[in-house]
C-alpha positions as CSV (number, residue, x, y, z in Angstrom):
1,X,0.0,0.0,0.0
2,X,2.9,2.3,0.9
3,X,4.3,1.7,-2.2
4,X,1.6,2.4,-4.4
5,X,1.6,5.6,-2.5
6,X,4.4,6.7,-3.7
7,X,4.3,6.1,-7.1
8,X,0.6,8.0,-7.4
9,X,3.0,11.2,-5.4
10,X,5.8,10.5,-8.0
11,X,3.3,10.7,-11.0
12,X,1.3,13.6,-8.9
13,X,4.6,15.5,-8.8
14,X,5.5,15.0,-12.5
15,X,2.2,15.6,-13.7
16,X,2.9,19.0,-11.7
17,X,6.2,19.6,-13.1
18,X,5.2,19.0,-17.0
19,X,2.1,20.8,-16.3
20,X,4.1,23.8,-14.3
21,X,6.9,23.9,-17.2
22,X,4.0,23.9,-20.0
23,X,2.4,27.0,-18.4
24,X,6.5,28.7,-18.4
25,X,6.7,28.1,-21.9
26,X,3.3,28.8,-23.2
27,X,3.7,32.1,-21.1
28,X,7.2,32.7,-22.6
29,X,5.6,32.6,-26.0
30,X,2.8,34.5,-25.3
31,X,4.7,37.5,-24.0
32,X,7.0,37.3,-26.9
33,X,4.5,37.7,-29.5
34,X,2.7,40.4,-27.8
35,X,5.7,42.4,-27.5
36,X,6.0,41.9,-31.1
37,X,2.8,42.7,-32.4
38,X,3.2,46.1,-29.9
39,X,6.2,46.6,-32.0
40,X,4.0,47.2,-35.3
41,X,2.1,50.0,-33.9
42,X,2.5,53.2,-35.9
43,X,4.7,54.8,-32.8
44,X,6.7,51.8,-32.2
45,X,10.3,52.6,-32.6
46,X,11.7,50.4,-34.0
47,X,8.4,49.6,-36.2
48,X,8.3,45.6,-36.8
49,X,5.6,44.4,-39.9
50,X,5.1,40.7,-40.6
51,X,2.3,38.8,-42.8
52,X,2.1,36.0,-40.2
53,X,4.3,34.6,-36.9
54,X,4.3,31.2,-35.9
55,X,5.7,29.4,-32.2
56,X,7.8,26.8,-32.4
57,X,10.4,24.7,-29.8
58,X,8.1,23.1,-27.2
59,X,9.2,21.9,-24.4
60,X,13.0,23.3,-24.7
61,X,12.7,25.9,-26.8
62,X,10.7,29.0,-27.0
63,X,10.6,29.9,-30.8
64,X,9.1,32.7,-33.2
65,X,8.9,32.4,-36.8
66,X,7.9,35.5,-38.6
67,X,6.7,35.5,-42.5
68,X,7.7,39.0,-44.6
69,X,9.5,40.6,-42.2
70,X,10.1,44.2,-41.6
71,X,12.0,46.2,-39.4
72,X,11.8,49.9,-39.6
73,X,13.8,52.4,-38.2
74,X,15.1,56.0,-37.6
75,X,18.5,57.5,-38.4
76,X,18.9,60.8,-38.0
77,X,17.1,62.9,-40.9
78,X,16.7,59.3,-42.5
79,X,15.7,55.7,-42.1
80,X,16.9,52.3,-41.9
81,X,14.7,49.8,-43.8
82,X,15.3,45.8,-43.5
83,X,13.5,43.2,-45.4
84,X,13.0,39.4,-45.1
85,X,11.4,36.6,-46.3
86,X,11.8,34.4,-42.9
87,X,13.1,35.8,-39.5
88,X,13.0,33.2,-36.9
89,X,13.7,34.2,-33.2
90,X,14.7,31.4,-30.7
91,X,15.7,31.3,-27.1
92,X,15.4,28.9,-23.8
93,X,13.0,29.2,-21.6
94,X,15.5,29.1,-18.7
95,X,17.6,32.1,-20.0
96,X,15.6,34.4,-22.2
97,X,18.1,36.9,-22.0
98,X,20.1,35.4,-24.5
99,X,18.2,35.3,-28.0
100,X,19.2,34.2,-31.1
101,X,18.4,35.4,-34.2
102,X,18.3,33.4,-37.5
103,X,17.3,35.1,-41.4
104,X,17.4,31.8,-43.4
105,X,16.4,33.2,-46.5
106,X,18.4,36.3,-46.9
107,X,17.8,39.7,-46.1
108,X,17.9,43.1,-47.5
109,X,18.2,46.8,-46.3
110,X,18.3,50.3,-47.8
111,X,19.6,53.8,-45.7
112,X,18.4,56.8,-47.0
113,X,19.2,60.0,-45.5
114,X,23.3,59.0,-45.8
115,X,25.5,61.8,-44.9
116,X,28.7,61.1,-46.7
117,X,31.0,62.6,-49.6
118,X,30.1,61.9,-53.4
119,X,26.5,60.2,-52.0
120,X,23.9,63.1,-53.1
121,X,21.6,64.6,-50.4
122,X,18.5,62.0,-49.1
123,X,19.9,59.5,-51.4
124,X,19.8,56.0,-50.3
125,X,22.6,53.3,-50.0
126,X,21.2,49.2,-50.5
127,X,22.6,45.9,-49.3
128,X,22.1,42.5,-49.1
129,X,23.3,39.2,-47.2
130,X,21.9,35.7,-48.7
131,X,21.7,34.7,-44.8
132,X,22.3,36.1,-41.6
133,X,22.7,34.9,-37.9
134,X,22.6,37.1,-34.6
135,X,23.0,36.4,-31.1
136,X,21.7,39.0,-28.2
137,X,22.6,38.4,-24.8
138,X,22.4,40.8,-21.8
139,X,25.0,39.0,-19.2
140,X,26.9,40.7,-17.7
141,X,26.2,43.2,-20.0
142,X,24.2,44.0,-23.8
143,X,26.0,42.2,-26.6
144,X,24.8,41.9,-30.2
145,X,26.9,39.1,-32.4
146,X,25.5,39.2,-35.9
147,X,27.4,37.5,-39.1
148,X,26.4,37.6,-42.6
149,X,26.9,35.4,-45.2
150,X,27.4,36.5,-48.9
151,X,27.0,40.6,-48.5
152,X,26.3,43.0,-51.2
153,X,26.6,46.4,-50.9
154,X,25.1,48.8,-53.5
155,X,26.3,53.0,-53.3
156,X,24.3,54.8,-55.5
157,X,27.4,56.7,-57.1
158,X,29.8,53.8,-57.0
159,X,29.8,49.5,-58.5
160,X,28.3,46.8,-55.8
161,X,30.9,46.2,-53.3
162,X,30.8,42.5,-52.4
163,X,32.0,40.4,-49.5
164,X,31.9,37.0,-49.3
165,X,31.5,36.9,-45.2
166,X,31.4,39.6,-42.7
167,X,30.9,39.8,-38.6
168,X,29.5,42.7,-36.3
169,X,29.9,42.7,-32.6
170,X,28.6,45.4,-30.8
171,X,28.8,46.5,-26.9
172,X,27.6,48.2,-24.1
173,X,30.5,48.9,-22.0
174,X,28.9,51.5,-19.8
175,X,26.5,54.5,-19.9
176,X,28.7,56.4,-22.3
177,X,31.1,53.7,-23.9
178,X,29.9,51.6,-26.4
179,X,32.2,49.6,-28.4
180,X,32.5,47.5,-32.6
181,X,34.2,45.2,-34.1
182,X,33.8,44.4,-37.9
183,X,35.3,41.9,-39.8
184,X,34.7,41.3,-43.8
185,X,36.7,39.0,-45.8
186,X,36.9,38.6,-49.9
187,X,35.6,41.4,-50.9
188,X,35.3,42.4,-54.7
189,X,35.1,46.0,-55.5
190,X,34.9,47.9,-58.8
191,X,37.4,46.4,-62.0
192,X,38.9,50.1,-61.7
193,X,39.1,50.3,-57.7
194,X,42.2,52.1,-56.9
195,X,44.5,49.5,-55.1
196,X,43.0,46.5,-57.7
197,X,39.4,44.9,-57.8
198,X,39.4,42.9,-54.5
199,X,40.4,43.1,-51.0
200,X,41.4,40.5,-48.7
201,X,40.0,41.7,-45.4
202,X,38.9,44.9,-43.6
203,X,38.9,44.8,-39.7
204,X,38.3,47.3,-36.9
205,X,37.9,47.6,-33.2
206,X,36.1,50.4,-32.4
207,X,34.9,52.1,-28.9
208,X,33.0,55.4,-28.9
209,X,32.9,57.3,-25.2
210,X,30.6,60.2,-24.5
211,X,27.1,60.5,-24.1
212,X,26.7,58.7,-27.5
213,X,24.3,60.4,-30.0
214,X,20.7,58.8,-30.2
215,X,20.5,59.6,-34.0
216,X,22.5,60.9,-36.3
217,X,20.9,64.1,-35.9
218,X,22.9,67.5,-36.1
219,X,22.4,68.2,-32.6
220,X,22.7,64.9,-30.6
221,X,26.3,65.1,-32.5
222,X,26.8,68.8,-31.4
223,X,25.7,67.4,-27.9
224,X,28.2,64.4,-28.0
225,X,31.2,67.1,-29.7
226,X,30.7,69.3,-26.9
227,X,30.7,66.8,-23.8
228,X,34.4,65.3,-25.6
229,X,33.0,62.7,-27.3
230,X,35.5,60.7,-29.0
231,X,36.4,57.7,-31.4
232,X,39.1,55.3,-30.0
233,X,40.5,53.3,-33.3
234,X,41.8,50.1,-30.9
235,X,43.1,48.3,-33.5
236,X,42.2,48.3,-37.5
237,X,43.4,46.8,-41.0
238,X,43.0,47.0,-44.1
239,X,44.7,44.2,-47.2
240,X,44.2,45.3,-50.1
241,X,46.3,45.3,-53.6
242,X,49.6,47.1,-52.7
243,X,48.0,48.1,-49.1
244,X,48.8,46.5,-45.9
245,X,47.6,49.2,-43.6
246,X,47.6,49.2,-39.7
247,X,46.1,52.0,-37.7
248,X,45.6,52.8,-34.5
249,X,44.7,56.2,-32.7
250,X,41.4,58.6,-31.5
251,X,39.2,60.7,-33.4
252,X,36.7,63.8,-32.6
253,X,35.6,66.7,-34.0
254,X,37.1,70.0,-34.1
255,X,34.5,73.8,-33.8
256,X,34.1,73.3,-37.3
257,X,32.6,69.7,-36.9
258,X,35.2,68.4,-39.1
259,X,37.3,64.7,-38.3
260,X,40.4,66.0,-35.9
261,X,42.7,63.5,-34.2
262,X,45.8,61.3,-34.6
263,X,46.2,57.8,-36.5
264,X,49.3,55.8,-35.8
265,X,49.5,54.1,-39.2
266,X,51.7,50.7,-39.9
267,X,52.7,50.0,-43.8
268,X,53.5,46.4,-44.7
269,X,54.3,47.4,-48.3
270,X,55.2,50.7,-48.0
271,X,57.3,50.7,-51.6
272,X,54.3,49.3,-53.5
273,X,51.9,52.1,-52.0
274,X,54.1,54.8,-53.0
275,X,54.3,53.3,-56.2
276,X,50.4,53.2,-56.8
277,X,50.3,56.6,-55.5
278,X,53.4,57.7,-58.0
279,X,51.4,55.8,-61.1
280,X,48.1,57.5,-60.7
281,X,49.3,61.3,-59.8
282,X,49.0,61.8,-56.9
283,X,52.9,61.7,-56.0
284,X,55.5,63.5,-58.1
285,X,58.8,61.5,-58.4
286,X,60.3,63.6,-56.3
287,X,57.4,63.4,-53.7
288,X,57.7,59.7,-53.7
289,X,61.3,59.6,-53.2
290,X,60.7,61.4,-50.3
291,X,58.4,59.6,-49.3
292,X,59.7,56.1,-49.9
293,X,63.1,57.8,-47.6
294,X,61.1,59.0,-44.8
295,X,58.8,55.3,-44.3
296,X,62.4,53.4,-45.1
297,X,63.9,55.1,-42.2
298,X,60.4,54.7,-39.6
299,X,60.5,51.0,-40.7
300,X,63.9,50.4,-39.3
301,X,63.9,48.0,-36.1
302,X,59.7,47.6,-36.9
303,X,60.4,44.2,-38.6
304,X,59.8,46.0,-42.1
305,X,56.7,47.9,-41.1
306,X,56.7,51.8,-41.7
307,X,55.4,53.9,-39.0
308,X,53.8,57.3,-39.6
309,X,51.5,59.5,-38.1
310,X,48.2,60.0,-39.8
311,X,47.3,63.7,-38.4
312,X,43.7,65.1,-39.2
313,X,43.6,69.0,-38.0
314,X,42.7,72.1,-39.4
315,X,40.6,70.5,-41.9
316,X,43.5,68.3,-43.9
317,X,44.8,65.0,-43.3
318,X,48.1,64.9,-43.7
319,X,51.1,61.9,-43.8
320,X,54.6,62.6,-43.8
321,X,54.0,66.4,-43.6
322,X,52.0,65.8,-47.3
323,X,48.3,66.4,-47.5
324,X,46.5,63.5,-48.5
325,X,43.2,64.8,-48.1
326,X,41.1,67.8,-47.0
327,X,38.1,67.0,-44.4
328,X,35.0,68.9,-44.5
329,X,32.5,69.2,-41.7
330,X,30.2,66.3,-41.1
331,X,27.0,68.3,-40.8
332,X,25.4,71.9,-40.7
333,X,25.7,71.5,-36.6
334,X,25.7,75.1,-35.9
């Protein structure tokens, strides 16, 4: 008798259990798709859109599948606008703080309202990625892991730029330090590009400090100029034809809102840069023997490596005390 007794508690307690752990999931999914339909309400921002949303992963996985998926969003003056097929969203029902984010079927996004030089005003800049993967977790602190699988990028003044794989991780270091790293390998640019029509990788690590700007609007960057915002280049490279191009340093902007601050640059293949820069102009012969004698003598005891200063003030950029460039102001902030 005593043993029948327990095994009607044993099943008693199991029923409770399965019946407990139904009730978590089922509540799990409920909130998750009522915080997404929220997000499609005209003042939702972001602003989600999706034909259909299905739930998925019972009993160990908490799972949303959305159909024509959109996610809308502001930037600055303009907007960010991503498209896709499928979206799935998974995550356990024992830590849905950490989310994972799936786009079998591709994805696509436009920016319009891109502030940058030879892109006309409100013009818009498209891209693609056949496939793309996230991960969002919140411990100890927010971090966003996306990578994307086969990316095209389309400037509206320029060829596609293409990359055959590419990674984003952002971070929330603190209240005013947020920090980036991107990574793209074999890319193909333009036939006519100016260091040859492909590119072996492009990395940076990148931390902005400051009370970061909310938008890219003129005056959450005049805020975030004002307080001493700036842009710490941790490490960054670039491979690319006859450039092997190291840089490390911090960036601002000066009263005239223009790109001020200091790049410690590292050339591999110093000779073949001057060179290129020698064949299309933009050196004299006696500019790039200069040149080519002042990176020969900063590459001594740096394992072949020039060193140089990259200094941005005044509005010119200039290397080697030669102006490579002149900066103009990022936007009518004043």
């Amino acid at each position: 008798m005593k043993k029948a007794n327990l095994v009607v508690a044993g099943l008693l307690v199991a029923f409770a259990v399965l019946g407990g752990w139904t009730a978590w999931w089922f509540f799990l999914a409920t909130y998750g798709e009522r915080l997404a339909r929220a997000a499609t309400e005209e003042s939702a921002r972001p602003r989600l859109a999706f034909s259909a949303v299905e739930r998925f992963g019972f009993p160990f996985e908490v799972g949303l599948r959305f159909r024509d998926a959109r996610a809308t969003a502001a930037w600055g003056a303009g907007v960010v606008d991503a498209t896709a097929p499928v979206a799935v969203a998974t995550f356990r029902p024992w830590r849905f703080d950490d989310i994972q984010v799936f786009v079998p079927e591709g994805v696509d996004w436009t920016v319009t309202g891109v502030a940058a030089p030879d892109i006309p005003p409100g013009a818009s800049v498209g891209g693609s990625a056949k496939r793309a993967e996230a991960r969002l977790s919140a411990d100890p602190s927010p971090v966003a892991r996306i990578l994307l699988h086969d990316i095209v990028a389309e400037p509206p003044t320029s060829a596609p730029v293409r990359a055959a794989a590419g990674t984003v991780v952002w971070r929330k270091q603190s209240e005013t330090a947020q920090s980036i790293d991107l990574a793209f390998h074999d890319i193909a640019l333009a036939d006519d590009a100016f260091f040859g029509p492909t590119a072996e990788a492009a990395e940076a690590s990148i931390v902005a400090t400051g009370p970061l700007p909310r938008s890219a609007a003129p005056r959450e960057i005049a805020r975030w100029r004002d307080a001493g915002g700036e842009v710490r280049v941790e490490t960054a490279r670039v491979v690319w034809g006859a450039l092997d191009l190291e840089a490390a340093g911090a960036l601002g902007l000066d009263q005239a809102y223009r790109v001020a601050g200091r790049l410690d640059l590292g050339l591999a293949n110093y000779k073949g840069l001057v060179s290129r820069l020698e064949e299309e102009g933009h050196l004299t012969s006696q500019g790039a023997a200069a040149a080519s004698a002042l990176l020969a003598m900063s590459a001594l005891g740096n394992g072949g490596r020039a060193r140089a200063p990259l200094v941005l003030a005044d509005g010119k950029a200039t290397l080697v005390g030669m102006t490579v460039a002149r900066l103009l102001p990022i936007c009518a902030c004043r």
